[in-house]
C-alpha positions as CSV (number, residue, x, y, z in Angstrom):
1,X,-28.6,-4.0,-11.0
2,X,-25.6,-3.8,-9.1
3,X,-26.4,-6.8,-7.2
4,X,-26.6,-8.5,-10.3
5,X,-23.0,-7.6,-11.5
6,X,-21.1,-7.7,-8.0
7,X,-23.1,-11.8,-8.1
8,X,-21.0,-12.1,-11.8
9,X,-17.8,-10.9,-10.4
10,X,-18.4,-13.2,-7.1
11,X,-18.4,-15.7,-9.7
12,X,-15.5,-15.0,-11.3
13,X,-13.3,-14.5,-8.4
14,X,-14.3,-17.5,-7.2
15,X,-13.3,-19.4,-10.3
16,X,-9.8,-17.6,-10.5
17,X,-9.2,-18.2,-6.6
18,X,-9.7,-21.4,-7.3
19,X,-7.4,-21.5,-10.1
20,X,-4.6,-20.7,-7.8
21,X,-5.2,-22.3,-4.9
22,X,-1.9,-24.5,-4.2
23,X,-1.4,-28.3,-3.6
24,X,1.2,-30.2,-1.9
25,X,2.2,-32.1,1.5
26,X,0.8,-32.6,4.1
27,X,-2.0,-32.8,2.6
28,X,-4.2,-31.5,5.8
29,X,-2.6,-27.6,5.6
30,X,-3.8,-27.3,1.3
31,X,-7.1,-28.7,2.7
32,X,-7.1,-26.3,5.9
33,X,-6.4,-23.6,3.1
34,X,-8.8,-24.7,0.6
35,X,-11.8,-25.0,2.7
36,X,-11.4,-21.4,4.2
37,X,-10.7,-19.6,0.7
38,X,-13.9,-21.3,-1.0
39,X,-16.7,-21.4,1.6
40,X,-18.0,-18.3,0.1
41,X,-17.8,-14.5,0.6
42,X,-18.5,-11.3,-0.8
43,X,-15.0,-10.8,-2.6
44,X,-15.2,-7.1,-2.5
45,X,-11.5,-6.6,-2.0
46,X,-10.9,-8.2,-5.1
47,X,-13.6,-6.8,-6.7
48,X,-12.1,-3.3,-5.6
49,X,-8.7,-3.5,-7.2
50,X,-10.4,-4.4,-10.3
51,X,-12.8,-2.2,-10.4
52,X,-10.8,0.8,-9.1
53,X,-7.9,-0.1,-11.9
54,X,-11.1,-0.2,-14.4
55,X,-12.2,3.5,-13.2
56,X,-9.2,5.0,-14.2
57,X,-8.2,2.5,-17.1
58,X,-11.2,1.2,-19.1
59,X,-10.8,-1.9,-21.1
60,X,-7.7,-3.3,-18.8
61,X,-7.1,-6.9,-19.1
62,X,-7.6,-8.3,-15.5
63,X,-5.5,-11.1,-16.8
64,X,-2.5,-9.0,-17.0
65,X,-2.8,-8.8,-13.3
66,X,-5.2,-11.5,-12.1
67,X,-2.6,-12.8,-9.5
68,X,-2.9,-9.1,-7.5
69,X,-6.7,-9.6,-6.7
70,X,-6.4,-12.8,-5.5
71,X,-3.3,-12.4,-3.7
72,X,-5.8,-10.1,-1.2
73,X,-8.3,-12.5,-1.0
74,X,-5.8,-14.8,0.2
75,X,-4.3,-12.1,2.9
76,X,-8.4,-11.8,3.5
77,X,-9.1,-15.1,4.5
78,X,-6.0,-15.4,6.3
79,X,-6.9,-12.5,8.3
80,X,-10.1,-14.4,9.2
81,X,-9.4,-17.7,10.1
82,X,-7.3,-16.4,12.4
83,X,-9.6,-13.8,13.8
84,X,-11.9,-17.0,14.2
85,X,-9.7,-18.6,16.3
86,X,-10.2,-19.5,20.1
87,X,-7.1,-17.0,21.3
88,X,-8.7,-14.2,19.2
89,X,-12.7,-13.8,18.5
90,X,-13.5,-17.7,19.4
91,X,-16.3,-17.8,16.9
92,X,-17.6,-20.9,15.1
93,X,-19.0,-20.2,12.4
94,X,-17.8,-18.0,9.3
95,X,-20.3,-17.8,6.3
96,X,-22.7,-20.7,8.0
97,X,-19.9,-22.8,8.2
98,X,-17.6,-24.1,11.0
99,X,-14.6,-22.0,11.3
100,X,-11.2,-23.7,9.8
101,X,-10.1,-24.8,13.8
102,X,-13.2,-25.9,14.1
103,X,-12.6,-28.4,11.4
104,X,-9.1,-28.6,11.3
105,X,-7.8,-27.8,14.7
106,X,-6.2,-24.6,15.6
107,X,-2.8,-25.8,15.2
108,X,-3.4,-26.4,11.5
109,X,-5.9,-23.3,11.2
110,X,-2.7,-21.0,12.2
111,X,-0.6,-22.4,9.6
112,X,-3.2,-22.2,7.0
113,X,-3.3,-18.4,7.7
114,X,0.3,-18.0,7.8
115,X,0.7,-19.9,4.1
116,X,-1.8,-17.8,3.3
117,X,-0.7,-15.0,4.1
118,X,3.1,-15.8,2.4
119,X,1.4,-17.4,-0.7
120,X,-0.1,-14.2,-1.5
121,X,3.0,-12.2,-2.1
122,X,4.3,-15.7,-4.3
123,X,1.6,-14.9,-6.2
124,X,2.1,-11.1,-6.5
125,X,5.9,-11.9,-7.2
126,X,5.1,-14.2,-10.0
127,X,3.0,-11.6,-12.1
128,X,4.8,-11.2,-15.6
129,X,3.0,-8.3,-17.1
130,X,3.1,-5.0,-14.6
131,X,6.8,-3.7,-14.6
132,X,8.7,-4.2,-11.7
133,X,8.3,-0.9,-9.9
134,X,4.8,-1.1,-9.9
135,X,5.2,-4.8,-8.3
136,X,7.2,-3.1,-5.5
137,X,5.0,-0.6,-4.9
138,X,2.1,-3.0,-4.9
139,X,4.3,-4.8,-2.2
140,X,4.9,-2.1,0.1
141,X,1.2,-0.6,-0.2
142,X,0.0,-4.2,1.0
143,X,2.6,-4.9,3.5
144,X,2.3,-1.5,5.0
145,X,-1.4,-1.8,5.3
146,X,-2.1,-5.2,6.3
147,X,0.6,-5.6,8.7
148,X,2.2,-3.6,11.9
149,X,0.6,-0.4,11.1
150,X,-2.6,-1.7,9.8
151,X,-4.5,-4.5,9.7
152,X,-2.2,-6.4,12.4
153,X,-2.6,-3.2,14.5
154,X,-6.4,-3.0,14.4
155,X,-6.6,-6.7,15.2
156,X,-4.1,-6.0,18.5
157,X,-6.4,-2.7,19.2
158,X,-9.3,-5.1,19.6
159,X,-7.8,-7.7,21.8
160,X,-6.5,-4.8,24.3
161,X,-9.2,-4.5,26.8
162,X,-7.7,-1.3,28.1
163,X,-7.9,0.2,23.9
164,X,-11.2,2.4,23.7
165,X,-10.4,3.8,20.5
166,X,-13.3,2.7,18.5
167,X,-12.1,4.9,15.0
168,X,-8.9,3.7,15.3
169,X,-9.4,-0.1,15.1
170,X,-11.9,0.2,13.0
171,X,-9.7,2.6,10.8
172,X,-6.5,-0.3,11.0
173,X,-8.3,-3.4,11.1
174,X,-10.9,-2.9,8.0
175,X,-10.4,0.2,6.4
176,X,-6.6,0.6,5.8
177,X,-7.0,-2.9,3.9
178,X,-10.2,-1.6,1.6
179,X,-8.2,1.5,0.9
180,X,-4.9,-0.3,-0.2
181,X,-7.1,-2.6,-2.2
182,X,-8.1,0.9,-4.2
183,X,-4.7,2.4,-3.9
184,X,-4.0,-0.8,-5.8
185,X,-6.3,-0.5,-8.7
186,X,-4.8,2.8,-9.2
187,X,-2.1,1.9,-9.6
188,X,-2.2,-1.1,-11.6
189,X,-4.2,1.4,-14.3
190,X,-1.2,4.1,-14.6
191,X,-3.8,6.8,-12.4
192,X,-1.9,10.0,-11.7
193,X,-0.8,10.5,-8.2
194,X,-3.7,12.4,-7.5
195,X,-5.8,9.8,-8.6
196,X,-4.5,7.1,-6.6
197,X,-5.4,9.8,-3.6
198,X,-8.6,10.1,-4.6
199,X,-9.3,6.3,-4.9
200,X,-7.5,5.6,-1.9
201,X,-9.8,8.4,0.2
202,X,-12.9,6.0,-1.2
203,X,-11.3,2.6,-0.5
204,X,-10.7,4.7,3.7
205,X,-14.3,5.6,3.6
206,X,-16.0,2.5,2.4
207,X,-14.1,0.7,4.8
208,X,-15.3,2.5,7.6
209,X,-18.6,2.6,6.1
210,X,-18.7,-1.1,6.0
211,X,-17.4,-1.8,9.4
212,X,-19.5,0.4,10.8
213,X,-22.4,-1.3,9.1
214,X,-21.0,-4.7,10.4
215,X,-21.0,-3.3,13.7
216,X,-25.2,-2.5,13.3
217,X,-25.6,-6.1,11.6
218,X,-23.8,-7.5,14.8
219,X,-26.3,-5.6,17.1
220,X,-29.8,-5.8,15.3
221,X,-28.8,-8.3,12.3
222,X,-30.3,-11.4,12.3
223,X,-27.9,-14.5,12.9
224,X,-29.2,-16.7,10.0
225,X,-28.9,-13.9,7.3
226,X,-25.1,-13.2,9.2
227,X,-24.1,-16.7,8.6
228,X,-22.2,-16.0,11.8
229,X,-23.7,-15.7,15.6
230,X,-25.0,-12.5,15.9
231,X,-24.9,-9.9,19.3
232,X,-21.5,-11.3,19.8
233,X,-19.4,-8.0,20.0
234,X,-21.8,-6.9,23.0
235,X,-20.8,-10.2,24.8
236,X,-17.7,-9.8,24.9
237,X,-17.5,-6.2,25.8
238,X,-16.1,-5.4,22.7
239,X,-15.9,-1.5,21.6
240,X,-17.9,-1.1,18.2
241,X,-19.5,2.0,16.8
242,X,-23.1,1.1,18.0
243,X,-22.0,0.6,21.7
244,X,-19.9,4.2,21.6
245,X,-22.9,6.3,19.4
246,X,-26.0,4.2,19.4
247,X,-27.5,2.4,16.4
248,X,-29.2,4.9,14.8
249,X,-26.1,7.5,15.0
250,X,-23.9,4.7,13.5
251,X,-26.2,4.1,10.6
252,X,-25.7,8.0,9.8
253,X,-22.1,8.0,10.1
254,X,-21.8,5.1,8.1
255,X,-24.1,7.0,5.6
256,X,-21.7,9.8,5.5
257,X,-19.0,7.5,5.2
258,X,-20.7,6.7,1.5
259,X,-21.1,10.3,1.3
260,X,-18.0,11.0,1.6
261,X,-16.4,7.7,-0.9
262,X,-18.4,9.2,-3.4
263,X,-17.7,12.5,-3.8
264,X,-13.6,11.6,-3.4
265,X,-14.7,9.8,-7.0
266,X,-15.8,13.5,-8.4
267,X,-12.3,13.4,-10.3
268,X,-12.2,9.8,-11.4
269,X,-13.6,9.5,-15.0
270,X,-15.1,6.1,-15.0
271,X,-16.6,6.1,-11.8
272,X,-20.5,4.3,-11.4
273,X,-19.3,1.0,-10.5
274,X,-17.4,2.4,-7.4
275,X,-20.3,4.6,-6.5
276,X,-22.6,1.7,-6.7
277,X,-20.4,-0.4,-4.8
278,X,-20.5,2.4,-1.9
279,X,-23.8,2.8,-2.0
280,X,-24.5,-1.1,-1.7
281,X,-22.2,-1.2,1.6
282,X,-25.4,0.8,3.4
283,X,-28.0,-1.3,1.8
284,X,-27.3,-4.6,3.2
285,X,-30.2,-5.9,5.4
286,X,-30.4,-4.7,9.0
């Protein structure tokens, strides 16, 4: 069943992102940007602002803030083509596609990611519903946690050869980005401050829940149901749950990561979705 209603909201985002994906000159860098925000995914960040704003404010209208959403799936898919890129991960294929340098060059692949990235807090900044201070803080939560001291830090963890720290970029570079997409939702839905807390100790442990599984799907996963080569973290020495604990250790750590999401939700009156959605995380096919 949940498979069923994350497949509707997939849907949905997918129609709104499309909505608000911008045109202009030259014409190569909206392409570049088009082609890496529609060839697919699962949308969970999205999904998890809406959702956790729902959980604590049923019967929100997501249009009232349909541009926050979709701002992180923009700061998303910037983060990935540029992980994709030569400099960074190399990697060809994203979703069973060639990556955006692959297609576009890396040149234009860079810029796509950095209008991307900028277009997202455009979007954010032209909401006209949620009052300003909540717009701010919306601001800050995803600037702190997708830049410097977050996602930007996990993705500079991960190039460092000498950086063995396996919690740490996995904590900056996936799950500091899930748990500001929670923190979000919270906020967007008037929670109490120790709500917000509660969802953003979920969004920190399904993030490390779902890089974690990642890191399992890289090692045992099979490369056609990836839609991205598989095995590729082990050739290119790169530190990942799997190589620290072993596969079967990381599958229970990642399963008391879900643990863990769910019972921060004990407080959080409209909750199944979420716990569904953590639960799904450890289901996906190894």
């Amino acid at each position: 069943m949940i498979l069923e209603y994350l497949q509707k909201q997939v849907d949905f985002f997918n129609k709104k992102i499309g909505d608000f994906i911008p045109s202009g000159e030259p014409k190569i860098l909206f392409d570049a940007m088009r082609y890496s925000l529609t060839a697919g995914g699962k949308r969970i960040r999205p999904i998890l602002v809406v959702e956790s704003a729902k959980s604590v404010k049923p019967g929100i209208d997501i249009n009232t803030f349909i541009e926050i959403p979709v701002a992180c799936e923009f700061i998303h898919t910037y983060s990935l083509i540029h992980d994709d890129l030569p400099a960074m991960d190399d990697d060809d294929f994203r979703r069973g596609k060639p990556t955006c340098h692959k297609v576009f060059g890396e040149a234009m692949a860079i810029l796509a990611g950095d209008g991307l990235l900028t277009h997202a807090f455009n979007l954010i900044s032209l909401n006209k519903f949620l009052e300003s201070e909540k717009l701010i803080r919306i601001i800050n939560i995803l600037s702190e946690k997708v830049g410097i001291y977050g996602m930007v830090a996990g993705q500079a963890a991960d190039m460092d050869k000498n950086f063995r720290d396996v919690e740490f970029i996995h904590t900056h570079k996936t799950a500091k980005f899930i748990e500001a997409c929670c923190e979000i939702g919270g906020v967007i839905g008037s929670a109490d401050e120790s709500q917000i807390k509660y969802l953003r100790d979920y969004g920190y442990a399904i993030g490390m829940a779902f890089q974690i599984w990642d890191d399992v799907l890289d090692e045992i996963g099979e490369e056609e149901k990836l839609g991205k080569k598989a095995h590729k973290d082990k050739e290119k020495d790169k530190i990942t749950y799997p190589l620290v604990y072993g596969v079967e250790r990381s599958k229970e750590m990642a399963r008391n990561y879900v643990e863990k999401a769910i019972t921060s939700l004990k407080d959080i009156p409209n909750r199944d979705i979420l716990v569904n959605i953590a639960k799904f995380i450890i289901s996906r096919e190894v």
